[in-house]
VOFIZA-432253 format. One record per residue (C-alpha): residue in three letters; x negated, y negated, z. Coordinates in steps of 0.2 Angstrom, whole numbers, plus 5000, padded with zeros to 4 digits. Example, Ala and Ser with C-alpha at 12.3 -4.5 7.8 and 13.67 -1.06 7.14 Angstrom:
residues 2
('ALA'; (4938; 5022; 5039))
('SER'; (4932; 5005; 5036))
end
This chain:
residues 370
('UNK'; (5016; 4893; 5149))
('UNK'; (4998; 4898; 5147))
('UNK'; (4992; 4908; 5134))
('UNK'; (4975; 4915; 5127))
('UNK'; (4970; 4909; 5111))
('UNK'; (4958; 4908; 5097))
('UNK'; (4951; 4890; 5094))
('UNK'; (4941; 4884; 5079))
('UNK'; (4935; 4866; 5086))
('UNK'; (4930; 4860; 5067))
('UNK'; (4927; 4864; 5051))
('UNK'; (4913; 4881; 5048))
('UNK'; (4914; 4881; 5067))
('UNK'; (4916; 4900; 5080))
('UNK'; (4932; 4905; 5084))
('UNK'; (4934; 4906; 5104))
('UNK'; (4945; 4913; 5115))
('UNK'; (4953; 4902; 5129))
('UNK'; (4966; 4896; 5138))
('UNK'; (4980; 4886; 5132))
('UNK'; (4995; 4878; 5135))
('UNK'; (5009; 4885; 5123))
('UNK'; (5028; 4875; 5122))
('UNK'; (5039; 4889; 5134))
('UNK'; (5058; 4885; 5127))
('UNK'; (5057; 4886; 5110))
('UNK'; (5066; 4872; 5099))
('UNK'; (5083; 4877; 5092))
('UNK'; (5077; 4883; 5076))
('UNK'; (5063; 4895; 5086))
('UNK'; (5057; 4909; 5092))
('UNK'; (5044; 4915; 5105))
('UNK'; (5034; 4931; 5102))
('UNK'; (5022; 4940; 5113))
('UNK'; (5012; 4946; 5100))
('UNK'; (5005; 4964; 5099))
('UNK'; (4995; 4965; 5083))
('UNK'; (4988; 4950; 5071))
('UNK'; (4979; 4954; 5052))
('UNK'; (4962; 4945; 5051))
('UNK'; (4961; 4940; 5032))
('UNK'; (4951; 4929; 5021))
('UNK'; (4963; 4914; 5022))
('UNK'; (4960; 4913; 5040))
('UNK'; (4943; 4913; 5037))
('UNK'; (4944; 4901; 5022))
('UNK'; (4953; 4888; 5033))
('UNK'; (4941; 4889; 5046))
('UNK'; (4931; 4881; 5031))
('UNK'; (4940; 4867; 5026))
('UNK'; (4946; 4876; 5010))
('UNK'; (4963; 4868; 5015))
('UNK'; (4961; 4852; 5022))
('UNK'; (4970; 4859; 5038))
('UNK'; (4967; 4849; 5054))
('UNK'; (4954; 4854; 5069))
('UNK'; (4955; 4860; 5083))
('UNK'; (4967; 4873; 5077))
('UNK'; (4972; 4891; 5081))
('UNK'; (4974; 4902; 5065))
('UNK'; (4984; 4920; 5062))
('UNK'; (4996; 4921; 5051))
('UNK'; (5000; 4941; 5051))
('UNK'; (5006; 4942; 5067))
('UNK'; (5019; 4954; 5074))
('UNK'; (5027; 4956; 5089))
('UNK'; (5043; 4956; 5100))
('UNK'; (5054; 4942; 5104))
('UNK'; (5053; 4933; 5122))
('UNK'; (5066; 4918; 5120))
('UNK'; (5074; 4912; 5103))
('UNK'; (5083; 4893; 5103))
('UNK'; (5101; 4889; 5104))
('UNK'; (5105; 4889; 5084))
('UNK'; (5095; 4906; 5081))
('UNK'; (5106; 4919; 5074))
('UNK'; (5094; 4933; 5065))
('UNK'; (5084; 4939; 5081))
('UNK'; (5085; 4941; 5100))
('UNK'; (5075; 4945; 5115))
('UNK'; (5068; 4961; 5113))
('UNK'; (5068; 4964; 5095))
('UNK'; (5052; 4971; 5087))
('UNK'; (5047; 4957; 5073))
('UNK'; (5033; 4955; 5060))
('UNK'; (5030; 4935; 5056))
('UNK'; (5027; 4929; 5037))
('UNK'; (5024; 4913; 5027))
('UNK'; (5038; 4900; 5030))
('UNK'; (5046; 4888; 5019))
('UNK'; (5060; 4873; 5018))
('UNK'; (5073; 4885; 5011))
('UNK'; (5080; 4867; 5004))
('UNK'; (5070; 4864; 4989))
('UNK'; (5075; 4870; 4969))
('UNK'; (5063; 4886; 4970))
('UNK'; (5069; 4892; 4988))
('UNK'; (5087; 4888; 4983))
('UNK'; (5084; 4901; 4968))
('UNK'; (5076; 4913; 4979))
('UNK'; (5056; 4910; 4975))
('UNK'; (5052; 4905; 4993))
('UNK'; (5033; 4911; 4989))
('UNK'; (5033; 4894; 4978))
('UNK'; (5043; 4882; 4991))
('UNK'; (5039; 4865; 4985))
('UNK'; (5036; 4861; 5003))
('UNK'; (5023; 4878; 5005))
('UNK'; (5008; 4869; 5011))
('UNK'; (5017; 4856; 5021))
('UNK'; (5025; 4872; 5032))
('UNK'; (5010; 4882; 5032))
('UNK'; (4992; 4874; 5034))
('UNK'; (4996; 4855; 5041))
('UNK'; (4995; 4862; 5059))
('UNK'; (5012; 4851; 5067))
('UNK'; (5030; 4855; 5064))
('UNK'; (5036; 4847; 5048))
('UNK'; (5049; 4838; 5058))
('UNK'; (5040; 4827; 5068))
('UNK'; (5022; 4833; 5067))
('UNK'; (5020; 4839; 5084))
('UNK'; (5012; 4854; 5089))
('UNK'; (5020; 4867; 5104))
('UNK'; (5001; 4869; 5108))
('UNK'; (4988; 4861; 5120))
('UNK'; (4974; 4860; 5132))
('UNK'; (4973; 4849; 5147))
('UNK'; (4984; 4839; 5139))
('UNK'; (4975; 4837; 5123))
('UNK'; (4982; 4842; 5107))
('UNK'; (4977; 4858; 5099))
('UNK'; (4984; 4861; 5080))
('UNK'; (4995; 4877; 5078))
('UNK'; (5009; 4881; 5068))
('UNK'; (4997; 4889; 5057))
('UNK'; (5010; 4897; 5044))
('UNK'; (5023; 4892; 5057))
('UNK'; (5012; 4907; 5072))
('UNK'; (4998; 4903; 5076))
('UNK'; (4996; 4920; 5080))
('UNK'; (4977; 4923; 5084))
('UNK'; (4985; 4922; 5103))
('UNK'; (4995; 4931; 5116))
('UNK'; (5010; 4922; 5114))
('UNK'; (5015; 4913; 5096))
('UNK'; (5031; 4899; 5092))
('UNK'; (5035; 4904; 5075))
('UNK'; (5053; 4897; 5065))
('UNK'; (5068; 4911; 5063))
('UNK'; (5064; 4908; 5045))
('UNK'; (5049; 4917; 5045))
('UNK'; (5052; 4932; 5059))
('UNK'; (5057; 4947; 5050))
('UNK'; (5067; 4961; 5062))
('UNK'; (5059; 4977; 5057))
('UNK'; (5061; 4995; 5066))
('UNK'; (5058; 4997; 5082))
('UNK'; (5050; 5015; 5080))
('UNK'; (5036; 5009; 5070))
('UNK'; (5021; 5004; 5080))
('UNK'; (5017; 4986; 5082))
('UNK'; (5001; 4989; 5082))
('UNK'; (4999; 4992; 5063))
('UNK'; (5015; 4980; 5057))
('UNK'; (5006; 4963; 5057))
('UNK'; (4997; 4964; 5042))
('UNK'; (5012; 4967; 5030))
('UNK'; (5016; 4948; 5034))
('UNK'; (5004; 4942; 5023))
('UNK'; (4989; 4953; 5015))
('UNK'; (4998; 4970; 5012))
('UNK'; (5012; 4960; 5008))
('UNK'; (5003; 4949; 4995))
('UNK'; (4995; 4968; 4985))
('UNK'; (5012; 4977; 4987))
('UNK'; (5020; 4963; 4980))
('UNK'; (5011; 4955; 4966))
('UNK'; (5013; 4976; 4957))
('UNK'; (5030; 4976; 4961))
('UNK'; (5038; 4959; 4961))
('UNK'; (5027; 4950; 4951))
('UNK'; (5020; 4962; 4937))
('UNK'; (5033; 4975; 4937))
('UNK'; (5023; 4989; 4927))
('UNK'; (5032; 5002; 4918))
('UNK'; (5031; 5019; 4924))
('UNK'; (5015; 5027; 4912))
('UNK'; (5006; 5010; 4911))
('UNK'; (4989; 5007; 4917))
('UNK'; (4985; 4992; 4929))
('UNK'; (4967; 4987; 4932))
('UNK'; (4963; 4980; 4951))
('UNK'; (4946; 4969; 4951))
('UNK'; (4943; 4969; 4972))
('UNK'; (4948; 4982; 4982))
('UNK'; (4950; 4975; 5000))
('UNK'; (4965; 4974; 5007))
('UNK'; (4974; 4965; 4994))
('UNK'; (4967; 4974; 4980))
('UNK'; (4968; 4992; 4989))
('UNK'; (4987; 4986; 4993))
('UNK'; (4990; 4985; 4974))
('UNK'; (4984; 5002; 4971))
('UNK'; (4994; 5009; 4980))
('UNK'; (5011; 5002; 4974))
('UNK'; (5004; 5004; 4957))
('UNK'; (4998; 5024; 4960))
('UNK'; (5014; 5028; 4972))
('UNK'; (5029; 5018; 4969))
('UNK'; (5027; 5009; 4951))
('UNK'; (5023; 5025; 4943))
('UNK'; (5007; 5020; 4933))
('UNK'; (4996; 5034; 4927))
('UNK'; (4978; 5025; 4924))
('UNK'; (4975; 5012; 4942))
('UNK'; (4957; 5008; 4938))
('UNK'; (4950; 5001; 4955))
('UNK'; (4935; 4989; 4953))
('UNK'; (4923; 4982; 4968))
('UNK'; (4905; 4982; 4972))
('UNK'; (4908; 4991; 4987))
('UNK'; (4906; 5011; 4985))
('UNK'; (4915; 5013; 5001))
('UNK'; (4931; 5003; 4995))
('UNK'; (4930; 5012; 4979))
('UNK'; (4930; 5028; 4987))
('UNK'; (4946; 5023; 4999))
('UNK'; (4955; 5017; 4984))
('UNK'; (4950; 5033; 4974))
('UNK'; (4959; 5041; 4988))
('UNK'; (4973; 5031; 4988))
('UNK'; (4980; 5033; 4971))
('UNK'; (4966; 5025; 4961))
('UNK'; (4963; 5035; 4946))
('UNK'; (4947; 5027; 4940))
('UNK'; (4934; 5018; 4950))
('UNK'; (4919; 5004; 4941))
('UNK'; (4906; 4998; 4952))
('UNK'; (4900; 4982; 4939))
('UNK'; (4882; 4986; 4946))
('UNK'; (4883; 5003; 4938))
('UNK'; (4894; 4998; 4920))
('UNK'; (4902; 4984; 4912))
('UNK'; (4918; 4983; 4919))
('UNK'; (4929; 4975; 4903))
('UNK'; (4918; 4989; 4892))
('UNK'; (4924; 5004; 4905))
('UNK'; (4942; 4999; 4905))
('UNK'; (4943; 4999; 4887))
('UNK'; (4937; 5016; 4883))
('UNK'; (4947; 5021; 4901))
('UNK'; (4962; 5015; 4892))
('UNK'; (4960; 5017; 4873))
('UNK'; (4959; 4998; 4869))
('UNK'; (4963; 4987; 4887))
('UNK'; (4976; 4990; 4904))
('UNK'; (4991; 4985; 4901))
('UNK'; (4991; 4973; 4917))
('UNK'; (4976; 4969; 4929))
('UNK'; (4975; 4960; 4943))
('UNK'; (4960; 4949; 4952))
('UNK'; (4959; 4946; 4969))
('UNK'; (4941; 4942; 4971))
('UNK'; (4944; 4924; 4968))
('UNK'; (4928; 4924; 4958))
('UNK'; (4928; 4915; 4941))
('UNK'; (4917; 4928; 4931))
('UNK'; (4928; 4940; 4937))
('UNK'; (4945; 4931; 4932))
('UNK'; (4937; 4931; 4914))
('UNK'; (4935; 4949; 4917))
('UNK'; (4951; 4954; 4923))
('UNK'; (4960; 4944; 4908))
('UNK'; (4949; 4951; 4894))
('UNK'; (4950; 4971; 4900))
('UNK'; (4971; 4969; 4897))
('UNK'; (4978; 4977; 4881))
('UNK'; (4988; 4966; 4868))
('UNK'; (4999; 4959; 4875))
('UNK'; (4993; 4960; 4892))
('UNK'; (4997; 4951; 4909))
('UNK'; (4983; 4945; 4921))
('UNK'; (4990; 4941; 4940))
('UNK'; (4977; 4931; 4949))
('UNK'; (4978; 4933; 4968))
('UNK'; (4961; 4927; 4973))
('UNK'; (4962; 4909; 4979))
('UNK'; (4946; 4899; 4978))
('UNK'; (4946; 4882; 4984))
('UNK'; (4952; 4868; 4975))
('UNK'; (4945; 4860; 4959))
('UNK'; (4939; 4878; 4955))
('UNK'; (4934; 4881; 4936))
('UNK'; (4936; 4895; 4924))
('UNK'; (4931; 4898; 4906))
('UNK'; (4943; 4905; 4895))
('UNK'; (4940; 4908; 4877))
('UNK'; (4958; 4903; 4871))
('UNK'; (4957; 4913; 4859))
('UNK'; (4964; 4928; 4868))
('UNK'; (4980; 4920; 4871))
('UNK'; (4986; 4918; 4853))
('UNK'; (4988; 4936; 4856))
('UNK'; (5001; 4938; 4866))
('UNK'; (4991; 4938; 4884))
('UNK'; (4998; 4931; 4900))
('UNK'; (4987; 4923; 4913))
('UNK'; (5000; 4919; 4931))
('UNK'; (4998; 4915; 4947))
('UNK'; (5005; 4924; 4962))
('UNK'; (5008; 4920; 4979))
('UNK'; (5014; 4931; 4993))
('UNK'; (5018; 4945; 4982))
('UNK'; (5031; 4935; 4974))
('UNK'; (5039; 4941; 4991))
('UNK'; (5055; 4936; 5000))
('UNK'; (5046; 4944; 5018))
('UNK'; (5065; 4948; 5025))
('UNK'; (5069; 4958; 5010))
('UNK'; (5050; 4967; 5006))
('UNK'; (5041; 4970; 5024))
('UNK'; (5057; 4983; 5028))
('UNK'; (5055; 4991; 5010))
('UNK'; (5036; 4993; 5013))
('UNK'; (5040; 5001; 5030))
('UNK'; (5052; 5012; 5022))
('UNK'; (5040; 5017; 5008))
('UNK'; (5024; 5020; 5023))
('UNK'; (5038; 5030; 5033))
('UNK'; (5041; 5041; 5018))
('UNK'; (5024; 5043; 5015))
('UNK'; (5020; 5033; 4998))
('UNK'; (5015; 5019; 5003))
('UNK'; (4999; 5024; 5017))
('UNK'; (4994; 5005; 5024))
('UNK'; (4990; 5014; 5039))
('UNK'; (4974; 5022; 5032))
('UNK'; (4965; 5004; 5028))
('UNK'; (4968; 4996; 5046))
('UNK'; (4953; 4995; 5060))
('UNK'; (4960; 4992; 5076))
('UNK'; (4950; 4978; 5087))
('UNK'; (4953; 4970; 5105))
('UNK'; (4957; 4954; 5104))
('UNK'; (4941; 4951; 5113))
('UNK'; (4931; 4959; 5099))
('UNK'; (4938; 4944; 5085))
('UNK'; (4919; 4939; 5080))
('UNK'; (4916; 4959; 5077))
('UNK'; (4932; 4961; 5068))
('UNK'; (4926; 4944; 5056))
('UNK'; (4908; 4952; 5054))
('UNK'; (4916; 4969; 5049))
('UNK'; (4927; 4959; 5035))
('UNK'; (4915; 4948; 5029))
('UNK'; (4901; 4963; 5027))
('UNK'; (4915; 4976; 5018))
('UNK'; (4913; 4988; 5033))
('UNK'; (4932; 4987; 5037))
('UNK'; (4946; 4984; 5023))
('UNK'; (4961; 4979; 5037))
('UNK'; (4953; 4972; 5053))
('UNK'; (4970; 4970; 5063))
('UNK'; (4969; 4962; 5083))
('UNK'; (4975; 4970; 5098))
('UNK'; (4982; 4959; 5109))
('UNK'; (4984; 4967; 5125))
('UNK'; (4996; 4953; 5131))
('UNK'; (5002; 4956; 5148))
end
């Protein structure tokens, strides 16, 4: 069937819309989407970079949602014309899926960023019979019309608009998560948030709404983000330009947050996010900077209790989590809503500059598939 698309031809290259070919029947183990809304986020645009070592040409989006067209003979979890957001996937085989950490499959990067099927390499996308990569975390959803696996479809109301779902399958997701999955503050603690974009901004508003903490200290360079976290739970806002951020948080605090997080995937500000925490306090790092990335530490601080972790996805199982946060937004504490731009699928290179500049937290696409 042929599909619109956006195509990045090779590494720091423009994404453009064309015409593709995209597989019709799905394999067994598939689904086909019509997609209605994809998330545009930074690890779209940091693959379009290389930072991954994914092939080109490719076609990105991985926050897509949408409903089901056609599902394969062995899928049991979805059918035609259910409404579905679409995640991350994973083996499901290896010792972390088995004990329910999907977000840290063995295989992640294998079913995520090499652009073919892990079975056989091949891609359900092309052009004039030329292969163009996709499976890009298993949806390739930057397009009309997405093959993703049954693994990483989630079902999800079908009274919720699509139009605003997408972004919960990775982004939104990833903030949500990493306060209530990962960090798990108790309710009266103070968190610290170092990057209020959609991430960051997500974070703050589990920690303000749902976690219970009484001190969520937002920090960005960008007033306007400030100002939108201020108004989504944050109870402090820092601009670095204007004070020192680890100083602040301190006397904010009386002596350190019990937990931040850092999503700016800056090195300064890792150093930062760890050394405004409390003893014994917990740094989540969310930012990913590309590989061989350095940081100084002074090792020091850790004698003292303080824990430095990683977390990826929100420490999220998306079947599980994506219909919680929906439950949250439709009881009104958990407001993802108020951080999403809507742009036509045409406008991508408007919706990237927006991003890029700080002007818009959540650009989210609008498909318009016929």
């Amino acid at each position: 069937m042929q599909i619109q698309a956006a195509v990045v031809e090779e590494e720091g290259g423009a994404f453009e819309i064309q015409t593709l070919e995209l597989d019709e029947e799905p394999r067994s183990d598939e689904v086909l989407v019509r997609v209605v809304s994809a998330g545009v986020c930074h690890t779209d645009l940091s693959t379009a970079e290389n930072f991954y070592g994914t092939p080109f040409p490719m076609v990105l989006g991985h926050e897509g949602a949408g409903v089901v067209e056609a599902v394969g003979d062995d899928v049991t979890d979805v059918e035609v014309g259910d409404h579905v957001a679409m995640s991350y996937d994973f083996c499901g085989e290896c010792r972390n899926c088995l004990s329910g950490r999907i977000p840290y499959c063995e295989n992640l990067y294998e079913h995520n960023f090499l652009g073919g099927r892990t079975e056989d390499g091949s891609s359900p996308l092309s052009r004039d019979g030329e292969r163009i990569n996709g499976v890009y975390f298993s949806q390739s959803s930057w397009a009309t019309h997405s093959i993703a696996n049954e693994r990483n479809v989630v079902k999800v109301d079908p009274e919720i608009p699509l139009e605003i779902v997408g972004p919960l399958g990775c982004g939104i997701q990833t903030g949500a998560g990493a306060v209530m999955n990962a960090l798990e503050p108790e309710a009266g603690s103070s968190v610290a948030v170092f990057g209020v974009g959609s991430v960051g901004i997500s974070s703050v508003m589990a920690a303000a709404h749902v976690t219970g903490c009484t001190d969520v200290i937002a920090v960005d360079l960008n007033d306007d983000r400030l100002a939108k976290a201020a108004e989504l739970g944050a109870t402090h806002t820092i601009n670095p330009e204007e004070e020192e951020p680890v100083d602040a948080i301190h006397e904010i605090t009386g002596g350190g947050a019990d937990y931040s997080l850092e999503t700016t995937a800056v090195p300064e500000v890792l150093r930062q996010a760890v050394e405004c925490t409390r003893i014994p306090g917990e740094c989540g790092l969310i930012g990913a900077a590309p590989a061989g990335t350095e940081v100084s530490l002074d090792m020091h601080t850790f004698h003292f209790g303080h824990k430095l972790r990683g977390i990826i996805e929100g420490d999220a199982v998306p079947e599980l989590f994506i219909p919680t946060l929906l439950d949250l937004w439709q009881q009104g504490r958990f407001p993802f809503d108020e951080i999403v731009t809507k742009y036509e699928f045409g406008e991508l290179h408007e919706a990237i500059e927006d991003a890029e500049e700080g002007t818009t937290i959540k650009p989210v696409l609008q498909m318009d598939s016929p």
